[in-house]
C-alpha positions in Angstrom: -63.7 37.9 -9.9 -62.0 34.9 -8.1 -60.9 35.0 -4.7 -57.5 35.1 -3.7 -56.1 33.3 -0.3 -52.9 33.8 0.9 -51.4 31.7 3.8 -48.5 33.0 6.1 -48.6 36.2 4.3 -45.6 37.8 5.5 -44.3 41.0 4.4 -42.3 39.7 1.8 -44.1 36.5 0.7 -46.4 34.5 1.3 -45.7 30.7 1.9 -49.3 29.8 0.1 -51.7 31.6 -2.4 -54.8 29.5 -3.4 -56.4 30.7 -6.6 -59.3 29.1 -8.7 -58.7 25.9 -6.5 -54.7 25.6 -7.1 -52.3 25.9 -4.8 -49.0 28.1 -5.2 -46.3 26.9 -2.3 -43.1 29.7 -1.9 -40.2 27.9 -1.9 -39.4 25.4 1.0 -36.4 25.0 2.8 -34.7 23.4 5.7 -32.7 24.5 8.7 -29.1 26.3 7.3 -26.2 24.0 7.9 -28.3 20.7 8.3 -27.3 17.7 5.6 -29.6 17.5 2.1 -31.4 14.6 3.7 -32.5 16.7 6.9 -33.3 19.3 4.9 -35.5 17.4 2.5 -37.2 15.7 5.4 -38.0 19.5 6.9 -39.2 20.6 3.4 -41.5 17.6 2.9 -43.1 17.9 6.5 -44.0 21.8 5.7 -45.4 21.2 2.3 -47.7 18.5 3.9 -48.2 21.1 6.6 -49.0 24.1 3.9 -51.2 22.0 1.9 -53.3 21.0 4.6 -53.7 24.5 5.8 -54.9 25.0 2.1 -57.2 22.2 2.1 -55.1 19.5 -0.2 -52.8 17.0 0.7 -49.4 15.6 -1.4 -51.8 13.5 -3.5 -53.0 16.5 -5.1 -49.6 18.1 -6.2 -49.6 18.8 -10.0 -45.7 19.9 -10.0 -42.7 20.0 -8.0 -39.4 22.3 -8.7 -36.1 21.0 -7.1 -33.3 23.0 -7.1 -30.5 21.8 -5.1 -27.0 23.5 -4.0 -25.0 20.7 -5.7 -26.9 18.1 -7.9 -24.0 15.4 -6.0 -27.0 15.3 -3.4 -29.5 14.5 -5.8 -29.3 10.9 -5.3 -29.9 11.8 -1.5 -32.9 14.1 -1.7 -34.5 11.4 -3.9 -34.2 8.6 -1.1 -36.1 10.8 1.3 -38.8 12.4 -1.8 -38.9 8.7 -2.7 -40.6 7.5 0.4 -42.7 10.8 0.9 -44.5 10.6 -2.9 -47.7 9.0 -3.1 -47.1 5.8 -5.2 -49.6 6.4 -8.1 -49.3 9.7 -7.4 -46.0 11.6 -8.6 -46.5 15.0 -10.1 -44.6 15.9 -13.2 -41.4 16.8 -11.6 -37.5 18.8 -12.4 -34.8 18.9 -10.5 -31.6 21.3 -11.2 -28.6 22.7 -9.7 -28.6 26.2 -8.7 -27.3 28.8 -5.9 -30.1 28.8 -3.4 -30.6 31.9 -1.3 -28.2 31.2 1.5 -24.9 29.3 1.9 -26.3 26.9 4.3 -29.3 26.0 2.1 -29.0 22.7 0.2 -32.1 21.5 -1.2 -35.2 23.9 -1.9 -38.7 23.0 -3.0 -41.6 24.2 -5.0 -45.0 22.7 -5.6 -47.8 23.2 -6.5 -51.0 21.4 -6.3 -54.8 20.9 -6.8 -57.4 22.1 -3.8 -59.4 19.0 -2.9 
């Protein structure tokens, strides 16, 4: 039977789970009330923080889920993810509008990735 890690386990989530060498990320979000672009730039810094606890970095993702509060700031989030992504290294990626968990919340992301 394979192992199971779980990182930050919480009582209602965990913000990693590594199974069979991939890594799950929760969702990832930024500080309530700051703009998309602050936001994104908190959400990136966590996932390369999460995926380092997990033993991968950002040029091991596989797939990224972005689901923003109004797609108007998906031009926005994309300059900021645009400079983060490893050139040569994109994972297969969708981006849609929907109502994230709180009203301050305007971009949240979910990757997953390979352990190195």
């Amino acid at each position: 039977m394979s192992t199971i890690t779980r990182i930050e386990c919480g009582k209602r989530m965990s913000e990693a789970v590594i199974h069979d060498g991939t890594i799950y990320l929760a969702g990832q979000v930024g500080t309530p009330g700051d703009g998309v672009t602050d936001q994104t730039r908190t959400i990136l810094a966590n996932i390369d923080r999460l995926l380092a606890a997990a033993g991968s970095d950002k040029t091991r993702i596989l797939s990224a889920q972005i689901w923003l509060a109004e797609i108007a700031d998906f031009a926005a989030m994309n300059a900021v993810w645009d400079t983060w992504v490893p050139a040569g290294n994109c994972p297969a990626r969708a981006t849609g509008e929907s109502r994230l968990a709180a009203p301050g919340y305007r971009v949240e992301i979910i990757v997953v990735a390979a352990q190195a």
